[in-house]
N, C-alpha and C positions, 0 to 999 in steps of 0.2 A: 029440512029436506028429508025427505024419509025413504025407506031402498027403494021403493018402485023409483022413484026422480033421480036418485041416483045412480043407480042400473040404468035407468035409461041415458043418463050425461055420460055415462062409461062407453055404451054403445055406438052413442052419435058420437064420441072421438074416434074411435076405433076405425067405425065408416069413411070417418073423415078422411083419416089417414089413409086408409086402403083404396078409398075415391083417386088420390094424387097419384100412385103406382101409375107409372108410364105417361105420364104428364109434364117429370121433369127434365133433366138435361140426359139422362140416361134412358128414355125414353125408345128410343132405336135400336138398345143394345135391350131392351125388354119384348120387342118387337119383333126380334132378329132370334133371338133366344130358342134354342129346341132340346128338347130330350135325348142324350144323346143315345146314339143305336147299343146295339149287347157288343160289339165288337170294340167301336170306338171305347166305351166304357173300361172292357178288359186290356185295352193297350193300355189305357189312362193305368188301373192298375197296376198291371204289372212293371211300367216302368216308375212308378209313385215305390213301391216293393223293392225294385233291384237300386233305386235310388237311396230306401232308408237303410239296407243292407251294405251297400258301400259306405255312407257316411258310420254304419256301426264300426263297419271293419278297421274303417282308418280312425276310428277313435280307439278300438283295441289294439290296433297295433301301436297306437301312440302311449297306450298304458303299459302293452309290454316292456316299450324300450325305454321310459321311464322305471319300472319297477323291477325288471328282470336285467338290463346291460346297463342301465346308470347306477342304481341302486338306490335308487331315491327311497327313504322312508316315508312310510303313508302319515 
């Protein structure tokens, strides 16, 4: 088999797989699917933001009060 034949068996899997998208049981939520607007996006953001900002906080404050009022050595 030399690369033209195999370039092309690389190709026709490739197609193959890309053919099935929206064929199988997910099919409706592929269907259903949109890009979401500038706004929707910027909620998504910002709440995904004040979401890793809180779980930051309360993991620092759980290292304060291990490091600075128990005195746990590191």
């Amino acid at each position: 088999m030399d690369l033209v034949d195999k370039s092309a068996e690389i190709q026709r899997k490739i197609e193959e797989r890309f053919s099935r998208i929206g064929k199988g049981k997910y099919s409706r939520i592929f269907k259903m699917a949109r890009k979401p607007t500038r706004d929707e996006y910027s909620k998504v953001v910002t709440i995904t933001g004040i979401g890793i900002i809180l779980v930051g906080g309360v993991g620092f404050l759980i290292y304060l009060i291990l490091q600075v009022y128990l005195k746990i050595p590191k």
